[in-house]
C-alpha positions as semicolon CSV with decimal commas, in nm:
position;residue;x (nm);y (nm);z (nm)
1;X;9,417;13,944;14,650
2;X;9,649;13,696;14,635
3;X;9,890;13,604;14,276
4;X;9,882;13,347;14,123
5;X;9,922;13,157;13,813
6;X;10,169;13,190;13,539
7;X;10,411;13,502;13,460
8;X;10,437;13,606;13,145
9;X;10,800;13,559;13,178
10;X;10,731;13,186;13,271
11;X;10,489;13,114;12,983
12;X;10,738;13,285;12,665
13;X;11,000;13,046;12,847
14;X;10,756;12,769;12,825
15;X;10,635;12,808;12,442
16;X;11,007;12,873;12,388
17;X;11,128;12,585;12,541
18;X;10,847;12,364;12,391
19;X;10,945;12,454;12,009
20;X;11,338;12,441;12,091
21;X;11,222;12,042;12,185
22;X;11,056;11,976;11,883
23;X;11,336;12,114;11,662
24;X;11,574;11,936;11,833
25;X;11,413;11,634;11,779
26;X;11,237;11,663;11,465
27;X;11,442;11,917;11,317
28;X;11,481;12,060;11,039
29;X;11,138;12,140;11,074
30;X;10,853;12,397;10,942
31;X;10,653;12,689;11,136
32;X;10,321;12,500;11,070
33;X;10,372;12,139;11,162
34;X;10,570;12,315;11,510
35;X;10,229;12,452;11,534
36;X;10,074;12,115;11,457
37;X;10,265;11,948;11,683
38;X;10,251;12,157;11,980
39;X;9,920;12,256;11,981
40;X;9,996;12,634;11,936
41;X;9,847;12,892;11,711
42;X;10,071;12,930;11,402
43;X;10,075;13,374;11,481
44;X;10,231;13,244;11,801
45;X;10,503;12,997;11,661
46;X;10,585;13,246;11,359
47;X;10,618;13,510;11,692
48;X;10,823;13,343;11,880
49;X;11,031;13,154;11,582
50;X;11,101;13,497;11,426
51;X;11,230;13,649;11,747
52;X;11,453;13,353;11,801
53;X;11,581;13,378;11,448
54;X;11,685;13,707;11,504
55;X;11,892;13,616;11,825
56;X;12,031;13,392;11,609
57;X;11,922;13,045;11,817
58;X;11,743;12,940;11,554
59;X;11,815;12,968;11,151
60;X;11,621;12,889;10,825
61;X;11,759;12,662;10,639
62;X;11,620;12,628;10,312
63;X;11,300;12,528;10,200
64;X;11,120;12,165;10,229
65;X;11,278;11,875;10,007
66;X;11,018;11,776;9,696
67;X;10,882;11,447;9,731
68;X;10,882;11,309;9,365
69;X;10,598;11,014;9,477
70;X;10,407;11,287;9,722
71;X;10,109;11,500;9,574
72;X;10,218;11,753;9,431
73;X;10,144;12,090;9,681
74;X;10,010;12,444;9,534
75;X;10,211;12,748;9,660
76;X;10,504;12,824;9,855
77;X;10,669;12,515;10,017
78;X;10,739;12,541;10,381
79;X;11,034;12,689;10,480
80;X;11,242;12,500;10,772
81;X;11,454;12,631;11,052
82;X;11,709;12,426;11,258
83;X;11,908;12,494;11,584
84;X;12,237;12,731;11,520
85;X;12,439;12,513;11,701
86;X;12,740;12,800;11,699
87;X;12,501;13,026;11,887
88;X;12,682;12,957;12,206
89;X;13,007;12,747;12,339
90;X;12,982;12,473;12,568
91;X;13,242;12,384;12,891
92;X;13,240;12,103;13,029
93;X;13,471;11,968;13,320
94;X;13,482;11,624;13,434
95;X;13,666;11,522;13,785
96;X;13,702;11,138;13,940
97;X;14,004;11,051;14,179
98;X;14,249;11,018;13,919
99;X;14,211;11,287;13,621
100;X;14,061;11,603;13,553
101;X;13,908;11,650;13,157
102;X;13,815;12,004;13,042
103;X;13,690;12,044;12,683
104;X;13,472;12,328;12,452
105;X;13,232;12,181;12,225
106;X;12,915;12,317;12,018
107;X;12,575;12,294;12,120
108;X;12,555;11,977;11,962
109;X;12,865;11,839;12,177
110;X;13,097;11,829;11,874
111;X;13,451;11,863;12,054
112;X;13,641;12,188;11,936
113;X;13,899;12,134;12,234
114;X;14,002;11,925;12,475
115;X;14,268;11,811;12,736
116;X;14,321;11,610;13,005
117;X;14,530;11,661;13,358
118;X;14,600;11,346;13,572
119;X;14,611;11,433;13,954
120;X;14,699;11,209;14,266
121;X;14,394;11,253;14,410
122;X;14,464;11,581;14,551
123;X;14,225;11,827;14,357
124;X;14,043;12,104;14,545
125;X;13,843;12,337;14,411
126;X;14,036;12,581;14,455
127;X;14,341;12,398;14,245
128;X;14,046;12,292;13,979
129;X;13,955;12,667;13,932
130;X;14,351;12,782;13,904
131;X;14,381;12,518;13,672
132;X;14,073;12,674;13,476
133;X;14,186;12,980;13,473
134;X;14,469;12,904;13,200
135;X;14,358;12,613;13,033
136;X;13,960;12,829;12,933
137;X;14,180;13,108;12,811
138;X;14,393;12,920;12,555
139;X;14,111;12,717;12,420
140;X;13,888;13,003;12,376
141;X;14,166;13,175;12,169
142;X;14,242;12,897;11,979
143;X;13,881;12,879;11,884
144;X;13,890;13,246;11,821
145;X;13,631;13,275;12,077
146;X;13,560;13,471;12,420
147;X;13,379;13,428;12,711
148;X;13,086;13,657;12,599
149;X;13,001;13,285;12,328
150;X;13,025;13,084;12,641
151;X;12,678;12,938;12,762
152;X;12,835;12,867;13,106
153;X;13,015;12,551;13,249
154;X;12,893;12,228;13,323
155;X;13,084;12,019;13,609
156;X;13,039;11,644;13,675
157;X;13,182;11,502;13,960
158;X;13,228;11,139;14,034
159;X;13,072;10,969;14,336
160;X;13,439;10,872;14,390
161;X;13,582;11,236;14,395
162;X;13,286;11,364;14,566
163;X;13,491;11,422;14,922
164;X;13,754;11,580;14,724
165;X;13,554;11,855;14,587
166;X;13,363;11,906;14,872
167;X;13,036;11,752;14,901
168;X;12,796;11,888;15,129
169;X;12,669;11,661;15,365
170;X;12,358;11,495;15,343
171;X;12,317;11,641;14,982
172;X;12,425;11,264;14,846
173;X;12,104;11,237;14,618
174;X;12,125;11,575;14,481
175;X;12,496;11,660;14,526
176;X;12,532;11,995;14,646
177;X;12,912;12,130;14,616
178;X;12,910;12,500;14,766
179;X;13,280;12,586;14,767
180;X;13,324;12,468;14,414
181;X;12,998;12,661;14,282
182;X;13,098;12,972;14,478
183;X;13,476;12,941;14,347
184;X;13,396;12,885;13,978
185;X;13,091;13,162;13,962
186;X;13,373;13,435;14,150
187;X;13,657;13,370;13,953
188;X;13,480;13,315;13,579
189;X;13,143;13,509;13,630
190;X;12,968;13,265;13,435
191;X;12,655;13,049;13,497
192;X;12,820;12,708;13,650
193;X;12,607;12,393;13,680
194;X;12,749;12,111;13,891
195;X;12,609;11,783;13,928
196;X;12,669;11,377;13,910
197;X;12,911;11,292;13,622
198;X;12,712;10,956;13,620
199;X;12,377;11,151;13,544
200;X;12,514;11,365;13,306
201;X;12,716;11,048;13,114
202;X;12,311;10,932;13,115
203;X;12,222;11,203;12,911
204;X;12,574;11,256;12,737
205;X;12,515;10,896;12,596
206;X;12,164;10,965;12,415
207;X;12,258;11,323;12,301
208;X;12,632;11,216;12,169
209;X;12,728;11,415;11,834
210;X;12,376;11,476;11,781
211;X;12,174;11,768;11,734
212;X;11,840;11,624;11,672
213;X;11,866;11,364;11,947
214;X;11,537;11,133;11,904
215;X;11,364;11,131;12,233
216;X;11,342;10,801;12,355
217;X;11,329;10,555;12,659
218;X;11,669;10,439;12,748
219;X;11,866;10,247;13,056
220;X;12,218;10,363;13,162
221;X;12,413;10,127;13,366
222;X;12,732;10,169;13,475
223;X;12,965;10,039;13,719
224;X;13,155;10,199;13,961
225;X;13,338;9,987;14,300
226;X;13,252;9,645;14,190
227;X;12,890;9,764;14,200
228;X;12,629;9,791;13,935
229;X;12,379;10,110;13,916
230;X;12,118;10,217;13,642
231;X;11,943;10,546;13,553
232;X;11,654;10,502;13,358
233;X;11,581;10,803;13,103
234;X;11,246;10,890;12,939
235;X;11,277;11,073;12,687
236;X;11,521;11,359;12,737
237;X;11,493;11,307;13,111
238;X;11,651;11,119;13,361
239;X;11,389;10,964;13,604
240;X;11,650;10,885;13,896
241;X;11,900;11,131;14,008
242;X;12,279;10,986;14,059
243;X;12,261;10,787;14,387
244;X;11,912;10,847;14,458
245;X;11,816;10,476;14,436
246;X;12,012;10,434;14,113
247;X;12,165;10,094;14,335
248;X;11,757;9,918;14,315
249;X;11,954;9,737;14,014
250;X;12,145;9,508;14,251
251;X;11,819;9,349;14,387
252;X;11,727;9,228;14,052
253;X;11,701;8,855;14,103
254;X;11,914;8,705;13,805
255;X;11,901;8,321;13,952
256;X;11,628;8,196;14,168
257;X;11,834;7,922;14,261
258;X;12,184;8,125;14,353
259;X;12,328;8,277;14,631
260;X;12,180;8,444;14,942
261;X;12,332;8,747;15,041
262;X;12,167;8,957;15,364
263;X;11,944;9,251;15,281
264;X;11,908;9,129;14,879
265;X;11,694;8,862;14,723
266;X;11,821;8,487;14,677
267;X;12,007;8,527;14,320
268;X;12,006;8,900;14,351
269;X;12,262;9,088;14,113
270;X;12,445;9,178;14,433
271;X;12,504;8,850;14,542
272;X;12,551;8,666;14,173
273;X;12,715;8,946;14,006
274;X;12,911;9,205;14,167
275;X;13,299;9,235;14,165
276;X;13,295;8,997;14,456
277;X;13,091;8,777;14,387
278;X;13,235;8,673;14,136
279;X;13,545;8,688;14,260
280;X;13,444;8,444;14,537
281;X;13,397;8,208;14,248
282;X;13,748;8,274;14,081
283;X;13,926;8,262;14,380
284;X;13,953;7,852;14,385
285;X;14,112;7,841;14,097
286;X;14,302;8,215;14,104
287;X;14,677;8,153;14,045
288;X;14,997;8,228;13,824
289;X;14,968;7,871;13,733
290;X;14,596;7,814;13,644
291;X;14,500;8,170;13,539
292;X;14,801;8,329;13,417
293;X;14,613;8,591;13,167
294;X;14,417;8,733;13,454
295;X;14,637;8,703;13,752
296;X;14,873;8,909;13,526
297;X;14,590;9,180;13,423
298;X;14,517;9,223;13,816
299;X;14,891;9,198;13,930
300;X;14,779;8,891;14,132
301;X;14,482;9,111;14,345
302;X;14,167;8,980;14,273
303;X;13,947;9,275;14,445
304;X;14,079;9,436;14,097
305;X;13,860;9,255;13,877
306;X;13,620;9,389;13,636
307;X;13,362;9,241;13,393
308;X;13,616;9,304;13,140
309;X;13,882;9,168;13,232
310;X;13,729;8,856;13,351
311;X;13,612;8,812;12,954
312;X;13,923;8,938;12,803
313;X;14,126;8,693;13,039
314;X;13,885;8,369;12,989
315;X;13,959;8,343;12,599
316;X;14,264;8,198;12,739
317;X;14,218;8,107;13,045
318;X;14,088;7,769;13,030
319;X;13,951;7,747;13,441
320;X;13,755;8,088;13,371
321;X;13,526;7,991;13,075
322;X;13,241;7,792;13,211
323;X;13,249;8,123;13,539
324;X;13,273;8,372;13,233
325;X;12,993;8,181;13,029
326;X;12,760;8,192;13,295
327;X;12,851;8,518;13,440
328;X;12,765;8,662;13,087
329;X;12,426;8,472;13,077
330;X;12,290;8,684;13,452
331;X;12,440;8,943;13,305
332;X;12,213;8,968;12,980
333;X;11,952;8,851;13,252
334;X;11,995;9,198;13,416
335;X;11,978;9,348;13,128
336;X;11,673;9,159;13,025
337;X;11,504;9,249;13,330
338;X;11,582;9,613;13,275
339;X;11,471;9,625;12,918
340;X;11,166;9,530;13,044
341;X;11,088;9,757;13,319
342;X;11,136;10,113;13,164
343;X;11,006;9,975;12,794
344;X;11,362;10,070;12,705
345;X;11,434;10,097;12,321
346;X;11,865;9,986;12,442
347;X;12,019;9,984;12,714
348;X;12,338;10,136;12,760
349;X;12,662;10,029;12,917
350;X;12,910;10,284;13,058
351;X;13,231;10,243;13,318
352;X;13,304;9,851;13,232
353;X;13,565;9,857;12,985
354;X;13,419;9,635;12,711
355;X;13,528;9,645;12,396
356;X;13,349;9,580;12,087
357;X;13,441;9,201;12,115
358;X;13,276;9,206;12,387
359;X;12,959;9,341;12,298
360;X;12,940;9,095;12,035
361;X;12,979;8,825;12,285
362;X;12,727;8,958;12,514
363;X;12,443;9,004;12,219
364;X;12,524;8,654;12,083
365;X;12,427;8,547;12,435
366;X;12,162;8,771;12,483
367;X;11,983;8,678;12,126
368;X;11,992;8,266;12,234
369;X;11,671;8,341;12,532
370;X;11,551;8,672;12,442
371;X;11,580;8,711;12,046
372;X;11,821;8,974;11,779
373;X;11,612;9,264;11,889
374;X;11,673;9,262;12,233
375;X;12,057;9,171;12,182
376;X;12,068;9,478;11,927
377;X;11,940;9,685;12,180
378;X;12,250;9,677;12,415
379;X;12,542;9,900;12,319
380;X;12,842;10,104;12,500
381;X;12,841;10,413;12,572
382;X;13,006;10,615;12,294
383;X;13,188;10,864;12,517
384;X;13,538;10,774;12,520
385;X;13,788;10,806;12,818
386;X;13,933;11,110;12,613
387;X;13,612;11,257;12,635
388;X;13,494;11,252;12,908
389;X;13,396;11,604;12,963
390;X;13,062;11,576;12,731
391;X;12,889;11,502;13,022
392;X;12,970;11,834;13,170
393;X;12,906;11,975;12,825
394;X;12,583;11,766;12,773
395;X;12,442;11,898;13,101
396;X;12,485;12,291;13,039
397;X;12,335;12,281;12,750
398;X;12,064;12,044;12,823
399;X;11,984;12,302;13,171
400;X;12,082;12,581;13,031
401;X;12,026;12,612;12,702
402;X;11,687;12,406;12,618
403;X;11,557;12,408;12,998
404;X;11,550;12,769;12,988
405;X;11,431;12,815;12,652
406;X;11,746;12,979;12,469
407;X;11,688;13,275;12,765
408;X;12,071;13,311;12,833
């Protein structure tokens, strides 16, 4: 007779990962409405709640606030319990071609330590885990903390440092980095979970500072090259791994009427937007003379440019502000487009340097064709270039903390 369905093992991780959801998103919360919510018996919830309490994942604290315009309830009022979010530590490590970031954080990413190493874009994993070695020691004392708090490490990698760190081939949807994993797990002897940076700034994005981190539909789009790319998230979840199709943004028409480009619709994002495309329209008018904010910014190279510092330069470069202006407009037509598609409550910008002036410029544009709620809906990315290593953070405890049900 063959064996089948679910272990028991499975099914405690299951109901334990289930409740750890709903507190995180609707926490503080009681025993009976997790039962409510989830379907399960309230013997079970008060079970498993109880044992989780005393392994000190979850706490109670306090009862439920008095509503002074509710009805007024007979008997004990519920009692709430929350995440302990110093139940474990959080690593995270964040490589690209330039700079390494390490930091320790909480389990609900607040940043206890941090620093960052520049490199000239010779890191190896075996320099990255030497370089671990030393830094993980000093911030765990100065946190008065050990390795036995740690949850594990989280690593994102860069599509651009991908090479360096030793990609395995063929793995480029799911990036696979062997020598890294196997150099990290025998030197710290602690669970290590490696993937995309760009995936893990995704989720680092919606789950910022935040314990209770609403569950909700939500674009990422960064840019990385001169190219644009786009995870969509529902919920908690990214529904496109790093690379796996994350580029389908680019074929977003933007213009019936512009450009054709080979392989991409007429008017495609590829062909109106990208770094060169629009540099193709600067270059006519690129010099020291005409365009002296930008052709300082990019030291006279226009395969430099960026969406920022085409804006930044056009307030005073007089040649750039009708190609800004309507650059600006496809852009918010992209965004438009991709608002649409995944129902997305915002859509989130990561990797183009904007700054807040920016934004405003963008939703001012955006509001003209598509109203205030849609333009409200488009913000940066809160991670800072100082912190980058909440995505590696975000990701450990996102797949192994809540993912595995508090089982560490």
């Amino acid at each position: 007779m063959n064996d089948c369905g679910i272990s028991k093992l499975d099914l405690k991780r299951r109901n334990r990962m289930q409740i750890l959801k709903v507190v995180r998103e609707q926490g503080p919360i009681s025993r009976v409405d997790i039962s409510a919510i989830l379907g399960i018996t309230r013997a079970a919830v008060t079970i498993i709640t109880n044992e989780m309490i005393d392994q000190h994942i979850l706490e109670e604290v306090g009862e439920e606030p008095v509503n002074p315009s509710g009805e007024v309830r007979k008997g004990r009022r519920k009692i709430l319990l929350d995440i302990n979010e110093t139940y474990k530590f959080a690593v995270g490590i964040y490589v690209d071609e330039k700079e390494v970031s390490i930091g320790l954080t909480t389990l609900n990413a607040a940043a206890l330590d941090k620093q960052l190493i520049a490199h000239e874009g010779d890191m190896t994993p075996e320099k990255l885990v030497s370089l671990l070695d030393d830094i993980l020691e000093k911030m765990l004392q100065n946190s008065c903390l050990s390795r036995e708090n740690l949850l594990g490490i989280g690593v994102g990698i860069m599509p651009s440092a991908y090479e360096m760190m030793g990609l395995e081939e063929g793995t480029e949807t799911c990036p696979v980095f062997p020598a890294l994993q196997k150099a990290l797990e025998d030197s710290l002897h602690l669970p290590i979970y490696i993937n995309s940076a760009v995936m893990e700034f995704a989720m680092a994005g919606l789950h910022y500072n935040e314990i209770h981190a609403k569950a909700e539909n939500q674009v990422f789009l960064y840019w990385d090259s001169g190219s644009y790319h786009a995870i969509p998230i529902n919920g908690n979840t990214p529904l496109l791994a790093a690379a796996a199709g994350d580029a389908f943004v680019e074929r977003l028409c933007v213009d019936p009427d512009g450009r054709a480009m080979e392989g991409y619709p007429r008017g495609s994002v590829r062909a109106e937007l990208s770094a060169e495309a629009v540099a193709d329209k600067i270059r006519p008018v690129f010099s020291e003379e005409n365009t002296p904010a930008l052709f300082a910014a990019l030291n006279g190279d226009l395969s430099r440019l960026t969406p920022a510092s085409l804006l930044t330069a056009a307030e005073t470069d007089q040649p750039l502000q009708e190609i800004a202006a309507e650059t600006v407009k496809k852009f918010c037509v992209m965004l438009q487009a991709l608002h649409c598609l995944y129902a997305a409550e915002h859509v989130n910008l990561y990797g183009f340097g904007f700054t807040p002036e920016h934004l405003e410029l963008i939703r001012k544009t955006a509001e003209e064709f598509a109203g205030e709620a849609f333009a409200q809906s488009i913000l940066l990315c809160p991670i800072g270039d100082r912190y980058h290593f909440l995505s590696g953070c975000t990701y450990i405890i996102q797949a192994g903390f809540y993912q595995r049900g508090g089982l560490v």
